[in-house]
PDB file with SEQRES, HELIX, SHEET and CRYST1 records, atoms N, CA, C and O in Angstrom:
SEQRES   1 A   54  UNK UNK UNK UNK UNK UNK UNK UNK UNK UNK UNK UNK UNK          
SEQRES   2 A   54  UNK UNK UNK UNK UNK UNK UNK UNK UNK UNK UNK UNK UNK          
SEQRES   3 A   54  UNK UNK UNK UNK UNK UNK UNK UNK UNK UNK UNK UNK UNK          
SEQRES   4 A   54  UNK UNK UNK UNK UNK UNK UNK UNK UNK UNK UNK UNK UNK          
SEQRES   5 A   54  UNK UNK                                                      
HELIX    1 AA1 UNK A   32  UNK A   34  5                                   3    
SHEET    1 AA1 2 UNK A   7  UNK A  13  0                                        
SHEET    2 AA1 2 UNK A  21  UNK A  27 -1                                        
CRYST1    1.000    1.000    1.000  90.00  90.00  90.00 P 1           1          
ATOM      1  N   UNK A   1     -27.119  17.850  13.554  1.00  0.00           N  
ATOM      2  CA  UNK A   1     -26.814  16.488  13.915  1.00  0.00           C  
ATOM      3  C   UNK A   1     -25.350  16.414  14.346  1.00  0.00           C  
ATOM      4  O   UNK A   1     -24.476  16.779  13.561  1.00  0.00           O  
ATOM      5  N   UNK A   2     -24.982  15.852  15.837  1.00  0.00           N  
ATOM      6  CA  UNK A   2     -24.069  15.792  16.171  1.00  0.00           C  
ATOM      7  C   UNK A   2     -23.283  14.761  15.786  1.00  0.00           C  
ATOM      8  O   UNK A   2     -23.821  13.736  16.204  1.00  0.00           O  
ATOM      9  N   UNK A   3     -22.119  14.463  15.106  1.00  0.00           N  
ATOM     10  CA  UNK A   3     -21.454  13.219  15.026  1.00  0.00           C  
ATOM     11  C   UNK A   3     -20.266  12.314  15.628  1.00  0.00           C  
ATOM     12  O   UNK A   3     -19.285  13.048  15.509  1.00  0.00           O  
ATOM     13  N   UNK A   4     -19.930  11.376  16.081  1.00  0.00           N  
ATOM     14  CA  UNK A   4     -19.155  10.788  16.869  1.00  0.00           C  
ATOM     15  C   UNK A   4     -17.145  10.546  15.854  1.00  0.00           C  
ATOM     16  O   UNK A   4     -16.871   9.805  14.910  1.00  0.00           O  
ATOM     17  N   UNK A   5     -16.420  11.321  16.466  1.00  0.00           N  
ATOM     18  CA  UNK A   5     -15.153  10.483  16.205  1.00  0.00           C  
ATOM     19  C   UNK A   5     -15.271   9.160  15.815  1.00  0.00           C  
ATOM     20  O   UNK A   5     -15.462   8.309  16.684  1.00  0.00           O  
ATOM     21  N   UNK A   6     -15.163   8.754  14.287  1.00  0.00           N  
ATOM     22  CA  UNK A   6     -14.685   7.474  14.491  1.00  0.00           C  
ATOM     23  C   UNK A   6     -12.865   6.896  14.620  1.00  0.00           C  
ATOM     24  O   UNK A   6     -12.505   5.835  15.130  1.00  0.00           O  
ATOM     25  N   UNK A   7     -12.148   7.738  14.124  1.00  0.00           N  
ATOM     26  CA  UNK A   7     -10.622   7.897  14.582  1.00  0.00           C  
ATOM     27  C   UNK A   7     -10.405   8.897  14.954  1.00  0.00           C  
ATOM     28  O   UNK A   7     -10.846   9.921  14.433  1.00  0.00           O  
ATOM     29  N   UNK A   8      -9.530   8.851  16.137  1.00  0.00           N  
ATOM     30  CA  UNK A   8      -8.966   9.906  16.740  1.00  0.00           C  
ATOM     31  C   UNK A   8      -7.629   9.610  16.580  1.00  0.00           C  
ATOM     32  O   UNK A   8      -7.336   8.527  17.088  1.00  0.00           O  
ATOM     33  N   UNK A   9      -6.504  10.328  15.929  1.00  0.00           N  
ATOM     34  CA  UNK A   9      -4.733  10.216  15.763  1.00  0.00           C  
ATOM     35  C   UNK A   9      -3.822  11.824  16.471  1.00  0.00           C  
ATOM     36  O   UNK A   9      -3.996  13.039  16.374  1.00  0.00           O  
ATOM     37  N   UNK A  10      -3.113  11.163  16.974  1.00  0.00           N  
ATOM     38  CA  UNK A  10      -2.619  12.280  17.649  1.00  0.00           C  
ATOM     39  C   UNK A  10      -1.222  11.851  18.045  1.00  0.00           C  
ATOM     40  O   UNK A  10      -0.924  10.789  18.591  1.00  0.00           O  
ATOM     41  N   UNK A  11      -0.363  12.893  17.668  1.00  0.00           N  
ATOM     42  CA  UNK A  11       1.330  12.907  17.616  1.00  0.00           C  
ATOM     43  C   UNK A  11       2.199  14.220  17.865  1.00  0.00           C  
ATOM     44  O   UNK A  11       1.984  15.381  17.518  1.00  0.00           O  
ATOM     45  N   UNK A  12       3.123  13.721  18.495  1.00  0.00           N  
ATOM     46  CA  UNK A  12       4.016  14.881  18.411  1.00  0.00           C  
ATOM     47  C   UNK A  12       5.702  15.025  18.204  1.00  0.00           C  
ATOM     48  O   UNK A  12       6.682  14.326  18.461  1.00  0.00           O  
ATOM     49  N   UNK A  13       5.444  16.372  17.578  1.00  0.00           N  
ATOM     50  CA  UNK A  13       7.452  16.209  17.480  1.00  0.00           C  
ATOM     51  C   UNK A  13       7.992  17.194  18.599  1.00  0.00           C  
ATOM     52  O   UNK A  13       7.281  17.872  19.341  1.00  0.00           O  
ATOM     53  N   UNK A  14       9.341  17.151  18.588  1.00  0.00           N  
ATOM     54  CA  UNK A  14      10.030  17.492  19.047  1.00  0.00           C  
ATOM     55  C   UNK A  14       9.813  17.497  20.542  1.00  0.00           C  
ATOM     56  O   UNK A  14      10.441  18.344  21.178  1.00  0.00           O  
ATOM     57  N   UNK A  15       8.847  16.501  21.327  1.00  0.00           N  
ATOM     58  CA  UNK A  15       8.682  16.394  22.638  1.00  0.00           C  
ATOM     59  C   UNK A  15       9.356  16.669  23.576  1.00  0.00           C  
ATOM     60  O   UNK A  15       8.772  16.882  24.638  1.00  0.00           O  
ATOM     61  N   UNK A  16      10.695  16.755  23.529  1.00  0.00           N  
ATOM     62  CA  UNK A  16      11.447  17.176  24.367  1.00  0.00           C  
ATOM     63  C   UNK A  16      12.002  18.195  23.939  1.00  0.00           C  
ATOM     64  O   UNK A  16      13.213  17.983  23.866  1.00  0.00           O  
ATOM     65  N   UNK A  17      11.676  19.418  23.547  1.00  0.00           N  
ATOM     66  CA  UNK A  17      11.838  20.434  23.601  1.00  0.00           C  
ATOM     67  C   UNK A  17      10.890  21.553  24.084  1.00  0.00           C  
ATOM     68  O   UNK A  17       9.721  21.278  24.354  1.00  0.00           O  
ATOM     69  N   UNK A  18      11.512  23.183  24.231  1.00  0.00           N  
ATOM     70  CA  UNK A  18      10.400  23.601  24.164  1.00  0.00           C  
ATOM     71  C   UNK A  18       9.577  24.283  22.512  1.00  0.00           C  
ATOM     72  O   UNK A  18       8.904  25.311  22.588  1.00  0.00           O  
ATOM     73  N   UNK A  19       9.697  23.807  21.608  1.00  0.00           N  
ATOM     74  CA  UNK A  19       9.284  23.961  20.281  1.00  0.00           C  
ATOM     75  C   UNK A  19       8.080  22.959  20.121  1.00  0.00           C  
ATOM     76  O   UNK A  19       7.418  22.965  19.084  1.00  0.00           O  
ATOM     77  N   UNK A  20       7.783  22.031  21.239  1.00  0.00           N  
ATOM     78  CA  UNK A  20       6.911  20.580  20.940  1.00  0.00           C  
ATOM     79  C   UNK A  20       5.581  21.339  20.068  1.00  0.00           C  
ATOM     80  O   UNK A  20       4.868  22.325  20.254  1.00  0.00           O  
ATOM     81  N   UNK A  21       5.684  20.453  19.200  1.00  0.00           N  
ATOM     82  CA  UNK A  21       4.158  20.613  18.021  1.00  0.00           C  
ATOM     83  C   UNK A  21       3.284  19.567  18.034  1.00  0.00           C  
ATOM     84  O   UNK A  21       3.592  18.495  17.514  1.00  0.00           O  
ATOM     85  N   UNK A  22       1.930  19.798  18.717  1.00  0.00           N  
ATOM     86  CA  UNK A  22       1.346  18.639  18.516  1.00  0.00           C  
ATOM     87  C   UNK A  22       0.158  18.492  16.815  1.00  0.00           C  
ATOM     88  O   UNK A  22      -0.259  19.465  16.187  1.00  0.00           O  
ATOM     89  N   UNK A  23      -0.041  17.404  16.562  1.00  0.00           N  
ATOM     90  CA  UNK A  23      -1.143  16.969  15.893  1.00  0.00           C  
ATOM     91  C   UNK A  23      -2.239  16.277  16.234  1.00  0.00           C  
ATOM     92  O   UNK A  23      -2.271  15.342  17.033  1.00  0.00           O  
ATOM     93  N   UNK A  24      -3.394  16.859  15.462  1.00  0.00           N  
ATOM     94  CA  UNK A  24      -4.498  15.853  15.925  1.00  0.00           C  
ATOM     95  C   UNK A  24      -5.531  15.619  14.721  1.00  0.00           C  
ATOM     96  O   UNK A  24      -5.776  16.542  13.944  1.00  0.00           O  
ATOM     97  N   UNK A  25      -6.031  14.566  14.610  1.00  0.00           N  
ATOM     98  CA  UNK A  25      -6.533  14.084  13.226  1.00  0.00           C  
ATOM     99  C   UNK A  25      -7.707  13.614  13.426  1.00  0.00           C  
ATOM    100  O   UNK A  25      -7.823  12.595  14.107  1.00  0.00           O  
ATOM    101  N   UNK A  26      -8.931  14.305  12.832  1.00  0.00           N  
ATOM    102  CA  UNK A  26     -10.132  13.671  13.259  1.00  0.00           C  
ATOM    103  C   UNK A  26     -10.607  12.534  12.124  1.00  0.00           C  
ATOM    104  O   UNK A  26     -10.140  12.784  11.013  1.00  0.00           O  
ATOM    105  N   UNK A  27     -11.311  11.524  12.173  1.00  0.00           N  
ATOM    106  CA  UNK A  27     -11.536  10.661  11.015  1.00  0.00           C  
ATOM    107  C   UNK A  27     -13.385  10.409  11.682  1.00  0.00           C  
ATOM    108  O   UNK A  27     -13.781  10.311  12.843  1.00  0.00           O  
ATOM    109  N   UNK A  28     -13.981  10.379  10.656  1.00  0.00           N  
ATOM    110  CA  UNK A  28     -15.922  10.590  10.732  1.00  0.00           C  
ATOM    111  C   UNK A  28     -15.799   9.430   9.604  1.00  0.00           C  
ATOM    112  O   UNK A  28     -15.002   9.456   8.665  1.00  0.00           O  
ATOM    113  N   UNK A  29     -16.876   8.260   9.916  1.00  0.00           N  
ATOM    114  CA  UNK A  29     -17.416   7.454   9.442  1.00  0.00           C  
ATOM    115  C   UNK A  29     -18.983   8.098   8.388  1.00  0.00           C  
ATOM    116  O   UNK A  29     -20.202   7.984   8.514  1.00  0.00           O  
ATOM    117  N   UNK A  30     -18.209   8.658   7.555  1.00  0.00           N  
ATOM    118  CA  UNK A  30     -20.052   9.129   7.180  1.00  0.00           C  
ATOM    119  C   UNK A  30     -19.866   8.423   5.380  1.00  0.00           C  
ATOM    120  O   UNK A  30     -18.813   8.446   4.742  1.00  0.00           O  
ATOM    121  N   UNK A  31     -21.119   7.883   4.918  1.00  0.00           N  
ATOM    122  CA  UNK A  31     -20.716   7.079   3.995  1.00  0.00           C  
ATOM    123  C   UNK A  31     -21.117   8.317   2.819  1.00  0.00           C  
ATOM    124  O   UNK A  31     -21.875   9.254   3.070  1.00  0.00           O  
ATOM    125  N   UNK A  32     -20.516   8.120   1.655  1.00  0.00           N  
ATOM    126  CA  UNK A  32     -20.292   9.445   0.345  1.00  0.00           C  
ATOM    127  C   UNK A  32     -21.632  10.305   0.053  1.00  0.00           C  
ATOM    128  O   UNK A  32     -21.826  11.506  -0.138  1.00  0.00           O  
ATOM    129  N   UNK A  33     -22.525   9.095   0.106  1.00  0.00           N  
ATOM    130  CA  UNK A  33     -24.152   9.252  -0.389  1.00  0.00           C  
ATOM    131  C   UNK A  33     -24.666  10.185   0.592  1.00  0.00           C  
ATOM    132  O   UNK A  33     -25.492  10.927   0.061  1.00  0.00           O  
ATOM    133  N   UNK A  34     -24.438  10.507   2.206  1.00  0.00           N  
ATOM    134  CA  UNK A  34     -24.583  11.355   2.585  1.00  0.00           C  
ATOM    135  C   UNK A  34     -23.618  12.469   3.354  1.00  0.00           C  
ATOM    136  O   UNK A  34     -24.010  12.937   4.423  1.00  0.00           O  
ATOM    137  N   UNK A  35     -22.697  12.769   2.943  1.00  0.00           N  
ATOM    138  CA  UNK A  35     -21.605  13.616   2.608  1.00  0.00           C  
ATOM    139  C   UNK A  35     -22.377  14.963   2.838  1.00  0.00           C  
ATOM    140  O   UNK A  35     -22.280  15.716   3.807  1.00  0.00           O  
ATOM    141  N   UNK A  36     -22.967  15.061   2.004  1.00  0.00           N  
ATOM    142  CA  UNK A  36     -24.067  16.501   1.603  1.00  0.00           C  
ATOM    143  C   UNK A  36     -24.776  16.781   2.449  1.00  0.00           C  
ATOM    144  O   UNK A  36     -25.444  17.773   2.158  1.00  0.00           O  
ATOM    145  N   UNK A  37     -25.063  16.213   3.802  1.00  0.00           N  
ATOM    146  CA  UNK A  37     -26.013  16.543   4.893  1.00  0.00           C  
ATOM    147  C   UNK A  37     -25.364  17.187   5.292  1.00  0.00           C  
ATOM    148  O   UNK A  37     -25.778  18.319   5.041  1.00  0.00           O  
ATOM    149  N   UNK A  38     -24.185  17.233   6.015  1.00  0.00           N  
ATOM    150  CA  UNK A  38     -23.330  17.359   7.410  1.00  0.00           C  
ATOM    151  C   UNK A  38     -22.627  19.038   6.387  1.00  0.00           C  
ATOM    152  O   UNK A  38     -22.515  19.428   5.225  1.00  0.00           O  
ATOM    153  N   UNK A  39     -22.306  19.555   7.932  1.00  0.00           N  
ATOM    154  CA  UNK A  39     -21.203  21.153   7.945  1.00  0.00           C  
ATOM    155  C   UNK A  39     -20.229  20.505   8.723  1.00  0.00           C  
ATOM    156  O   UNK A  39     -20.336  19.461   9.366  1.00  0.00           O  
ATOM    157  N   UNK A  40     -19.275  21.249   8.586  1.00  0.00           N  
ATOM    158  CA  UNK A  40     -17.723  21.092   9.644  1.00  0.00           C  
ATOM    159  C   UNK A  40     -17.472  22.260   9.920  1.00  0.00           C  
ATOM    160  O   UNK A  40     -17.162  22.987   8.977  1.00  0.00           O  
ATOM    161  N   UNK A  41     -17.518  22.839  11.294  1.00  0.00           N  
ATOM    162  CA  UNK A  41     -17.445  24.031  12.152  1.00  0.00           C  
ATOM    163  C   UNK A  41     -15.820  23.555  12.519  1.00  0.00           C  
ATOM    164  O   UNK A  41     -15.241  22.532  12.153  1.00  0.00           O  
ATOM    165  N   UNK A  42     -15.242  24.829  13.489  1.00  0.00           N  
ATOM    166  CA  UNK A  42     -14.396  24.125  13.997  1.00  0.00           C  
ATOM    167  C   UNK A  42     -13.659  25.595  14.560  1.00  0.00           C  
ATOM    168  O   UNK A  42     -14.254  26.673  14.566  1.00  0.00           O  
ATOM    169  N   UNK A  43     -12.314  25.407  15.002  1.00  0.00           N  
ATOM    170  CA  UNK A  43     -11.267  25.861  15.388  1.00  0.00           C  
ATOM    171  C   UNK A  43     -10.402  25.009  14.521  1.00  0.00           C  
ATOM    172  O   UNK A  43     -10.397  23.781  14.603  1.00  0.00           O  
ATOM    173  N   UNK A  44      -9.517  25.842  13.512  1.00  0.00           N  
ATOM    174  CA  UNK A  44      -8.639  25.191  12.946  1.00  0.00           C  
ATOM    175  C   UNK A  44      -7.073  26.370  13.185  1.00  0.00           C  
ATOM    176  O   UNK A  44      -6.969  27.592  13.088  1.00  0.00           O  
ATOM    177  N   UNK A  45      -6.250  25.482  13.459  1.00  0.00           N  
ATOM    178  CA  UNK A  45      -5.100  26.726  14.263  1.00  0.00           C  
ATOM    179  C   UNK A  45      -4.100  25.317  13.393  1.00  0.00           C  
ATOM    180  O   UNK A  45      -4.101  24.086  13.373  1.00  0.00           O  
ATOM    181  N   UNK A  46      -3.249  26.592  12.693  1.00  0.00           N  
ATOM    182  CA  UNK A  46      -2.193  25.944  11.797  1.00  0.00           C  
ATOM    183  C   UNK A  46      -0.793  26.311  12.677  1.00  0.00           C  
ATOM    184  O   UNK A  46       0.396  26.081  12.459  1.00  0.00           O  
ATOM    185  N   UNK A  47      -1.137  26.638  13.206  1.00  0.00           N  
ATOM    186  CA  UNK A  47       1.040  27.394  14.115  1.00  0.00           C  
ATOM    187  C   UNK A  47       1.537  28.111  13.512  1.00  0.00           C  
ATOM    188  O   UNK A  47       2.762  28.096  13.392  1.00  0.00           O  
ATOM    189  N   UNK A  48       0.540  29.252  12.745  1.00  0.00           N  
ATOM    190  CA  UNK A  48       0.761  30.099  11.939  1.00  0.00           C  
ATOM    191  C   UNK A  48       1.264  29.679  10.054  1.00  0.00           C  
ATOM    192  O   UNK A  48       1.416  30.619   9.274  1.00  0.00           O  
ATOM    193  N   UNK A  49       1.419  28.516   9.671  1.00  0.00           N  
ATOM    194  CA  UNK A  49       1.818  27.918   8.602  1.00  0.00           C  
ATOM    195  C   UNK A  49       0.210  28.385   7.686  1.00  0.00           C  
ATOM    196  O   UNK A  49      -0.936  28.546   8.105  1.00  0.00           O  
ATOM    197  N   UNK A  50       0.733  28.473   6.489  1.00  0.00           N  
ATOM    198  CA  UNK A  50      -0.720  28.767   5.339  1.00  0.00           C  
ATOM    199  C   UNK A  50      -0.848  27.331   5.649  1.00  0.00           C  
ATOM    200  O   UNK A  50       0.033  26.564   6.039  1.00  0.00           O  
ATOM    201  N   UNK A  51      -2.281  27.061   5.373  1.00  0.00           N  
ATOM    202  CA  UNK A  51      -3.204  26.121   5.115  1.00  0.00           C  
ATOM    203  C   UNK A  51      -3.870  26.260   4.388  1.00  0.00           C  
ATOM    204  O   UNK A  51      -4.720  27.120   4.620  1.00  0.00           O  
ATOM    205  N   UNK A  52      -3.952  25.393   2.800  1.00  0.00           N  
ATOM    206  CA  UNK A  52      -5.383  25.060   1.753  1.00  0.00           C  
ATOM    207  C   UNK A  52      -6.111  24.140   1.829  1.00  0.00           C  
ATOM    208  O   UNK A  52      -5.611  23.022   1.948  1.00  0.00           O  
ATOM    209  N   UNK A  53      -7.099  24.250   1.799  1.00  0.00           N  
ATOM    210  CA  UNK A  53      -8.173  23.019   1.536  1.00  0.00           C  
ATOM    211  C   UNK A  53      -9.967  23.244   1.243  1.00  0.00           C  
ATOM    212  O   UNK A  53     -10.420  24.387   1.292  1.00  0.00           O  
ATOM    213  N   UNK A  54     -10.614  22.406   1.033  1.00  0.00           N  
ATOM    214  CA  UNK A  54     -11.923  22.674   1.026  1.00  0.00           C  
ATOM    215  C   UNK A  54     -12.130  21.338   1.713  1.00  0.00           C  
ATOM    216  O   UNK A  54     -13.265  20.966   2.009  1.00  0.00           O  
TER     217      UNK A  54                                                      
END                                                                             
């Protein structure tokens, strides 16, 4: 089951340089009770920084 962006956020620093880092933030409307259906695939690229999470 494919699901739709419900927020999309997106920012950046140092724009005028050449160091610019962008962000991008996905936000999914899915309500708790079905949480447990859905996987999250992805490309996740940190700019080399560790990243934790589940």
């Amino acid at each position: 089951m494919k699901l739709n962006v419900f927020i999309l956020l997106s920012f950046s620093e140092n724009a005028d340089s050449d160091s610019t880092v962008h962000y991008d933030e996905y936000v999914f409307d899915i309500p708790q009770t079905e949480i447990g259906k859905y996987s999250l695939y992805g490309t996740f690229v940190t700019s080399g920084l560790f990243t934790e999470g589940n």
